[in-house]
N, CA, C and O atoms as a DFTB+ gen file, in Angstrom:
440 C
 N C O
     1  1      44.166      21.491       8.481
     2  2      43.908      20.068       8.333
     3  2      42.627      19.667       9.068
     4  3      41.972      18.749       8.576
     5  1      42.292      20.124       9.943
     6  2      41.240      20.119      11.287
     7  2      39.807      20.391      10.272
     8  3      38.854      19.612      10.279
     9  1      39.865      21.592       9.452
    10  2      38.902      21.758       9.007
    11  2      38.580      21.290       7.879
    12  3      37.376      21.226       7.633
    13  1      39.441      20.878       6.981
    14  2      39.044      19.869       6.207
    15  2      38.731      18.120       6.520
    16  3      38.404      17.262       5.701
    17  1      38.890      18.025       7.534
    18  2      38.513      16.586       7.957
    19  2      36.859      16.912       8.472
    20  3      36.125      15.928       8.380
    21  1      36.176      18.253       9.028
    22  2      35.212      18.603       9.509
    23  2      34.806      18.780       8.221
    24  3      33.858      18.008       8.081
    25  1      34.991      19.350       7.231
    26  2      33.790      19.708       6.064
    27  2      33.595      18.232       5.389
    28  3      32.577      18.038       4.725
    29  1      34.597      17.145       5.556
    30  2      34.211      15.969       4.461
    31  2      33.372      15.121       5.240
    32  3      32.686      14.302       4.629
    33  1      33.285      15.191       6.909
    34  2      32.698      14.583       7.665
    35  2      31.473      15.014       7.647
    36  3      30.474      14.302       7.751
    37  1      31.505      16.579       7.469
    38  2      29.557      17.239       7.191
    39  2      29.304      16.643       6.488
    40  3      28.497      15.735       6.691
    41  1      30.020      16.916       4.997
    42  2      29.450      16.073       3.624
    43  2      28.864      14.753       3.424
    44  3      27.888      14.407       2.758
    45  1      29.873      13.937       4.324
    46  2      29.404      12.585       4.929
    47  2      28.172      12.758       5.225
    48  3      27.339      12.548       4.343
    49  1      27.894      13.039       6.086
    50  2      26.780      13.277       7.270
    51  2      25.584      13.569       5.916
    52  3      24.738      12.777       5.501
    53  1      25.835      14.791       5.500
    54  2      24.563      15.325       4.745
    55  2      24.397      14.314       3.574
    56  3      23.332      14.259       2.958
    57  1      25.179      13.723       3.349
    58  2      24.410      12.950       2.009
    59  2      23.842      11.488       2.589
    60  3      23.390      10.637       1.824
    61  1      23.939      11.260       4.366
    62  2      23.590       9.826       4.445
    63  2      22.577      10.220       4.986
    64  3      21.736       9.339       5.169
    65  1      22.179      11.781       5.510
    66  2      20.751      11.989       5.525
    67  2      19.654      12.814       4.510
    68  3      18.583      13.399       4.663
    69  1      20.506      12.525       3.468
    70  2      19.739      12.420       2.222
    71  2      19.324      11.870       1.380
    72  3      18.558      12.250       0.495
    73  1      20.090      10.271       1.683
    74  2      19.935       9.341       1.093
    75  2      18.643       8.266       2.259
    76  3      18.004       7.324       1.790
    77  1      18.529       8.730       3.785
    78  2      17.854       7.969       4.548
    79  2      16.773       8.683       4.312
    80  3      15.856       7.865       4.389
    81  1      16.166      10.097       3.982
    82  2      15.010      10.623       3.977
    83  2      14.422      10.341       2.502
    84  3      13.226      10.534       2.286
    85  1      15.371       9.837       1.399
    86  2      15.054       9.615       0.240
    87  2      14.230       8.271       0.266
    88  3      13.433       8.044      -0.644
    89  1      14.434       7.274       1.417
    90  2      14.365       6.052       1.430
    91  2      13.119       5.843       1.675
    92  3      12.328       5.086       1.112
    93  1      12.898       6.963       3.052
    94  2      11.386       7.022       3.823
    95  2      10.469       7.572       2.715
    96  3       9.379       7.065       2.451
    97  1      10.974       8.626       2.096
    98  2       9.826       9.107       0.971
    99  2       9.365       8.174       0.348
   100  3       8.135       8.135       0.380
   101  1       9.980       7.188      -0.365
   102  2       9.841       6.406      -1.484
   103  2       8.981       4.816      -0.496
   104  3       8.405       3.871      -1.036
   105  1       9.144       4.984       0.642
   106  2       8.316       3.811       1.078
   107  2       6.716       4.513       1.799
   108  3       5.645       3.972       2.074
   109  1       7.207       5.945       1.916
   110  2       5.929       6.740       2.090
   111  2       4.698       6.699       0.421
   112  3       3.470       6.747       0.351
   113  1       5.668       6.604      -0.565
   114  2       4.658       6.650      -1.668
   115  2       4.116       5.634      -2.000
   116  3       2.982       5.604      -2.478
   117  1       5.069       4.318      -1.737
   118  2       4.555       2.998      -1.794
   119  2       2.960       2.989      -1.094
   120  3       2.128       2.237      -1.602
   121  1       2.569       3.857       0.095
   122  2       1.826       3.122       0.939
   123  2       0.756       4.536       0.549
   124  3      -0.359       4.676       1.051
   125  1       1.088       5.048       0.024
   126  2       0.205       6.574      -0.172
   127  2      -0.760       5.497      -2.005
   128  3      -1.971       5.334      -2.154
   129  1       0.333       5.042      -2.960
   130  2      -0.183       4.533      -3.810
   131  2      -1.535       3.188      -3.076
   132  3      -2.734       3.182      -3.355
   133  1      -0.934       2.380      -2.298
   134  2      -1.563       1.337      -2.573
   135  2      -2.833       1.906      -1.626
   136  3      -3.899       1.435      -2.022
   137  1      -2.941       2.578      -0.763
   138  2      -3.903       3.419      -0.156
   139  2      -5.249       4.074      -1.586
   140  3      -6.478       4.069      -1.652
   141  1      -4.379       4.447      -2.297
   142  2      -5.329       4.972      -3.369
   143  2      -5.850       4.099      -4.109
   144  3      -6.955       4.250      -4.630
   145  1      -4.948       2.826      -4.285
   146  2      -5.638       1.688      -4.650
   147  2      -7.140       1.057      -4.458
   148  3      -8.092       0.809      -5.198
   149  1      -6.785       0.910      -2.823
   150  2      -7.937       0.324      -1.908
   151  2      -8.704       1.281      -2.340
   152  3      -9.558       0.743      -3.045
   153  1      -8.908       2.675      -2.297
   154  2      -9.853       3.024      -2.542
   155  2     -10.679       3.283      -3.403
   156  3     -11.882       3.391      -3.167
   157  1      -9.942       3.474      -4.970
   158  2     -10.564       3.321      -6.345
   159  2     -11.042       1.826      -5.992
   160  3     -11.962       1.798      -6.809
   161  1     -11.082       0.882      -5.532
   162  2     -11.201      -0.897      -5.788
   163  2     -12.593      -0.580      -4.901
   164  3     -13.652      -0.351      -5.484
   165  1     -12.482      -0.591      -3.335
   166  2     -13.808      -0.294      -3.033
   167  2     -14.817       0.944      -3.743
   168  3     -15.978       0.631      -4.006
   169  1     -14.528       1.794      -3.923
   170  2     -15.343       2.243      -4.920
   171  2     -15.877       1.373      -6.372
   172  3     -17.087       1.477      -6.571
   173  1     -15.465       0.928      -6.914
   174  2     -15.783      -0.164      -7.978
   175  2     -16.502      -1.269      -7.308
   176  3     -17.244      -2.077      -7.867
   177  1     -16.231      -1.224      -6.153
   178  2     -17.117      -2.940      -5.900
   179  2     -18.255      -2.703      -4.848
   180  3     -18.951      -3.548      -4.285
   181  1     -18.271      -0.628      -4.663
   182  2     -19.772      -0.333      -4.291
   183  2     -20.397      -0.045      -5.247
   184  3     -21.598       0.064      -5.000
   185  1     -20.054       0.177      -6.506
   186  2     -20.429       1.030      -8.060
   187  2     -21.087      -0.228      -8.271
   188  3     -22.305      -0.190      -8.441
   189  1     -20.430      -1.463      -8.291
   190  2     -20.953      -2.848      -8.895
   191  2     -21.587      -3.167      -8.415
   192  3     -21.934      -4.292      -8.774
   193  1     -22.399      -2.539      -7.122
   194  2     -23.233      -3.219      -6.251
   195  2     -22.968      -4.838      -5.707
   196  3     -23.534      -5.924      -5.836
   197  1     -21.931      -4.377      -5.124
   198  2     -20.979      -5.871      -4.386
   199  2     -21.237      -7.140      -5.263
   200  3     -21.606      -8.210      -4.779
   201  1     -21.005      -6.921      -6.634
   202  2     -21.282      -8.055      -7.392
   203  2     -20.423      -9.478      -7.295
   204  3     -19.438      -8.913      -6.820
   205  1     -20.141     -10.414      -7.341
   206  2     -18.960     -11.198      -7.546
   207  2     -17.890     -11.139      -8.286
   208  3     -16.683     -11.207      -8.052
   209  1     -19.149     -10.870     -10.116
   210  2     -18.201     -10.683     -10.939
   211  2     -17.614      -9.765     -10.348
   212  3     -16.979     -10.407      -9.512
   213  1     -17.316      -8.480     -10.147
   214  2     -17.040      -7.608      -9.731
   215  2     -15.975      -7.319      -8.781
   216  3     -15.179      -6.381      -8.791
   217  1     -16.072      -8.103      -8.114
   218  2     -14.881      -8.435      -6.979
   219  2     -13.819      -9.432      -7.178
   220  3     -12.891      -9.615      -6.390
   221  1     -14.060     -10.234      -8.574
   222  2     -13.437     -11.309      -9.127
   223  2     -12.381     -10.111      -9.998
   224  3     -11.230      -9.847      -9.648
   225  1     -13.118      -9.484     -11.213
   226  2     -11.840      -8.822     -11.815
   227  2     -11.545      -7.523     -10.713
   228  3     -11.331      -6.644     -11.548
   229  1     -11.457      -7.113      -9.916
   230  2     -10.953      -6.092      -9.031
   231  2      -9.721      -6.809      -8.478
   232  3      -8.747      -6.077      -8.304
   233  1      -9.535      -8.463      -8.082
   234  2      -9.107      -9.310      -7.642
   235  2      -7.656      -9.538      -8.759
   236  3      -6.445      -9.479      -8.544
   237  1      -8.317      -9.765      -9.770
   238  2      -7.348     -10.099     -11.217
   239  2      -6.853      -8.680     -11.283
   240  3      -5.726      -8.715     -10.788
   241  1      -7.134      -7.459     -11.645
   242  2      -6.355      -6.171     -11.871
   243  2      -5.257      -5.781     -10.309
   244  3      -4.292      -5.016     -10.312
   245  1      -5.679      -6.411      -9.348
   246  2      -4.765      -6.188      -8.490
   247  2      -3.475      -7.097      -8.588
   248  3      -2.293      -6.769      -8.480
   249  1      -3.994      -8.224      -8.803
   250  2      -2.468      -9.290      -8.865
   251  2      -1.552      -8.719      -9.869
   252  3      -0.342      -8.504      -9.801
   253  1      -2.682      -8.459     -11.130
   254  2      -1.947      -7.413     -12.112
   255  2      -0.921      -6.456     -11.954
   256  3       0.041      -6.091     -12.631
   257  1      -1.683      -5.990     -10.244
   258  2      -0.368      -4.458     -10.038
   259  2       0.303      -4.670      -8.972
   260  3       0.885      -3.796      -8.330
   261  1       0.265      -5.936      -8.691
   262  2       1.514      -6.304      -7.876
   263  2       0.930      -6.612      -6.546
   264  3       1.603      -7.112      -5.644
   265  1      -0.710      -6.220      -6.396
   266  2      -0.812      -6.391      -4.658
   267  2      -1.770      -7.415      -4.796
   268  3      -1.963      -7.750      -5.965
   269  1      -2.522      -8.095      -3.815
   270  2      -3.277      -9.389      -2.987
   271  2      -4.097      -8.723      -2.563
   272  3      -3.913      -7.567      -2.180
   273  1      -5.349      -9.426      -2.544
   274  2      -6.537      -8.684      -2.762
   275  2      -7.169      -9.252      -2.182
   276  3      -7.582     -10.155      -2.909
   277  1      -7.824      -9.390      -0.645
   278  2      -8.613     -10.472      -0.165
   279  2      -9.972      -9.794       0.416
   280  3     -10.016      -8.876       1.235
   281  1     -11.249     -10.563      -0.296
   282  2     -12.295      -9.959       0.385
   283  2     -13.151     -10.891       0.641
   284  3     -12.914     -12.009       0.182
   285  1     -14.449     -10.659       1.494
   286  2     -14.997     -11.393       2.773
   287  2     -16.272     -10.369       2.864
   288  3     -16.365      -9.329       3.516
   289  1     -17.578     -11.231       1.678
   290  2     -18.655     -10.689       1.898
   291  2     -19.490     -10.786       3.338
   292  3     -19.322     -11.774       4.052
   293  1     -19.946     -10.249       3.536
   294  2     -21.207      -9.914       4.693
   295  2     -22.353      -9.703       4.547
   296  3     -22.884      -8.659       4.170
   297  1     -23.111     -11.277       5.008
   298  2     -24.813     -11.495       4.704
   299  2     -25.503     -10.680       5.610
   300  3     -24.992     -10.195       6.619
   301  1     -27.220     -10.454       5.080
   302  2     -27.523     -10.398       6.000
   303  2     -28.741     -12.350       6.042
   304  3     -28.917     -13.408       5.438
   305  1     -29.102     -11.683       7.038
   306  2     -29.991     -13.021       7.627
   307  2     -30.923     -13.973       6.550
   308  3     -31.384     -15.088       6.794
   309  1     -31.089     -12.986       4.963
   310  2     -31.647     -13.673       3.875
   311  2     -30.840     -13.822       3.185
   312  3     -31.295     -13.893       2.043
   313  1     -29.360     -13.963       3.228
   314  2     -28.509     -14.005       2.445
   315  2     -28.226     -13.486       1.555
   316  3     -27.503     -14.223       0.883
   317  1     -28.461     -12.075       0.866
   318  2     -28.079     -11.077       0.773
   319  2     -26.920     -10.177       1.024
   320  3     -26.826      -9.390       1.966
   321  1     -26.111     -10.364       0.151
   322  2     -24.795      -9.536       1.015
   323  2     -24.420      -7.773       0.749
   324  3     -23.910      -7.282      -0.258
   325  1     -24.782      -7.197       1.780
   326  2     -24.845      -6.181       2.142
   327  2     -23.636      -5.390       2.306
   328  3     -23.772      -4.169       2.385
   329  1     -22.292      -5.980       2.379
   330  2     -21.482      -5.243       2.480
   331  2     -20.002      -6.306       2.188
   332  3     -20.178      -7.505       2.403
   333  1     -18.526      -5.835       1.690
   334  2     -17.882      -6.855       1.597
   335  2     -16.266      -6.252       2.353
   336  3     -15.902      -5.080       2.258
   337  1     -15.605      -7.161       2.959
   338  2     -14.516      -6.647       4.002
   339  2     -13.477      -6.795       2.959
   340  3     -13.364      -7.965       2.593
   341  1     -12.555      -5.822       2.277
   342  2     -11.402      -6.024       1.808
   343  2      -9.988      -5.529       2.352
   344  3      -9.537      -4.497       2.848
   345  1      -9.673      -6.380       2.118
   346  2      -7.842      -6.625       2.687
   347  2      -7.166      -6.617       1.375
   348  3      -7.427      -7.361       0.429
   349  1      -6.141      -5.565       1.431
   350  2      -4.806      -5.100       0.159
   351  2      -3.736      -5.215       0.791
   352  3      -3.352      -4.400       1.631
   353  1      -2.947      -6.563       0.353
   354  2      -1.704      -6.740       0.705
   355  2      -0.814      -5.816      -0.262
   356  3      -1.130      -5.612      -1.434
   357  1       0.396      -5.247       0.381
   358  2       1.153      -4.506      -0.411
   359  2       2.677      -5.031       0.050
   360  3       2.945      -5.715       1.038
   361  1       3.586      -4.510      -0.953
   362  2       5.005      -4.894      -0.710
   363  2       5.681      -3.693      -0.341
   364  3       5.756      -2.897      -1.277
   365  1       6.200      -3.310       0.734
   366  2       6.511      -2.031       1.752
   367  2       8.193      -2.129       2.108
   368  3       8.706      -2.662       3.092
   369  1       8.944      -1.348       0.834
   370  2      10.323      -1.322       1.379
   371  2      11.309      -0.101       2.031
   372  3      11.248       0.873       1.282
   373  1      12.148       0.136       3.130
   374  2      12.396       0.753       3.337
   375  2      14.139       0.915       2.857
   376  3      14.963       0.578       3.706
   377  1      14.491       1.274       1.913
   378  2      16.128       0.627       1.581
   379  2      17.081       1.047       2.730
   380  3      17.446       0.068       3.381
   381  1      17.574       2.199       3.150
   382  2      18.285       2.165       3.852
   383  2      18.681       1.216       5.314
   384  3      19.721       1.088       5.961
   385  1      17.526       0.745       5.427
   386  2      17.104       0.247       6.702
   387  2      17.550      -1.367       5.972
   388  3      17.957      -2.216       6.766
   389  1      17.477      -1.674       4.754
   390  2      17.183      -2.796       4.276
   391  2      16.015      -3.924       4.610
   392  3      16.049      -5.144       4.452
   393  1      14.913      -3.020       5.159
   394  2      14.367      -3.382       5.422
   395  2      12.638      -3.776       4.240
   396  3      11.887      -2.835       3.983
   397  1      12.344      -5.114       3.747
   398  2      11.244      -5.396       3.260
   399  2      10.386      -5.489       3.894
   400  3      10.521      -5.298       5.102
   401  1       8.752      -5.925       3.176
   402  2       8.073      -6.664       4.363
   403  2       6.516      -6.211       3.603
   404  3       6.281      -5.342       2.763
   405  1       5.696      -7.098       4.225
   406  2       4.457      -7.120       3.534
   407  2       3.707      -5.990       4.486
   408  3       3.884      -6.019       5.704
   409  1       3.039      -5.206       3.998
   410  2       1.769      -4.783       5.184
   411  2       0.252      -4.893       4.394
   412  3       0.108      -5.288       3.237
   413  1      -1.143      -4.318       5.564
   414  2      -2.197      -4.690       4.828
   415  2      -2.690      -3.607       5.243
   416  3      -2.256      -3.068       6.261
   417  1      -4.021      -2.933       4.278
   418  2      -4.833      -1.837       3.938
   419  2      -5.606      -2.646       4.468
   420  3      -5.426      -3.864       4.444
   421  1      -6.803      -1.930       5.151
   422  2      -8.719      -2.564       4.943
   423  2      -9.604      -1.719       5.277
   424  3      -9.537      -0.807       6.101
   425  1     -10.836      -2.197       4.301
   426  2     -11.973      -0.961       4.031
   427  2     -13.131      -2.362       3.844
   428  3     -13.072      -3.570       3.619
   429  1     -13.960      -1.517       4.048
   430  2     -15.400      -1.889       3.953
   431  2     -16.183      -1.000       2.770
   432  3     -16.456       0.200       2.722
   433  1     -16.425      -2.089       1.844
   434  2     -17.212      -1.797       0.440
   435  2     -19.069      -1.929       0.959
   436  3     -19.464      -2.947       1.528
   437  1     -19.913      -0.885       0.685
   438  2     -20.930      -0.515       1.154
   439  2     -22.231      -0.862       0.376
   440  3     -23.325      -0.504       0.813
């Protein structure tokens, strides 16, 4: 009897840490995707040569895929903008934990 209360209690055990490492993976890819995001997006909006248009639909294809897209050109002294600061809001869940929650990416487009 002893040892069948020990093997259903392993079983227990092993599937709630298979179901908690399943959880972390899947909020690990969340942040591995939107990571790859930011970076195809700044690439496009150094390709565009920090255009507006440019940063306008990069802006629209992100709301598109679910994330917030905030960027913040940088003049120089002739007003010229030389470089632009972007911020990628993403939606970051961890289920087991039940835990949601926003986090943010940022890169500098060149």
């Amino acid at each position: 009897m002893d040892s069948i209360f020990k093997t259903t209690l392993g079983m227990v055990i092993c599937i709630m840490i298979i179901y908690c490492g399943m959880g972390v993976l899947y909020a690990n890819n969340e942040a591995i995707a939107a990571d790859n995001y930011l970076q195809a997006v700044r690439d496009t909006i150094s390709a565009g040569n920090l255009q507006d248009n440019v940063v306008n639909s990069c802006k629209v294809n992100a709301n598109n895929n679910g994330y917030v897209l905030k960027t913040t050109p940088i003049n120089d002294t002739n007003g010229y903008t030389t470089c632009v600061y972007i911020e990628l809001e993403y939606n970051y869940t961890v289920g087991f934990l039940n835990y949601s929650g926003t986090h943010t990416k940022t890169t500098v487009a060149y």
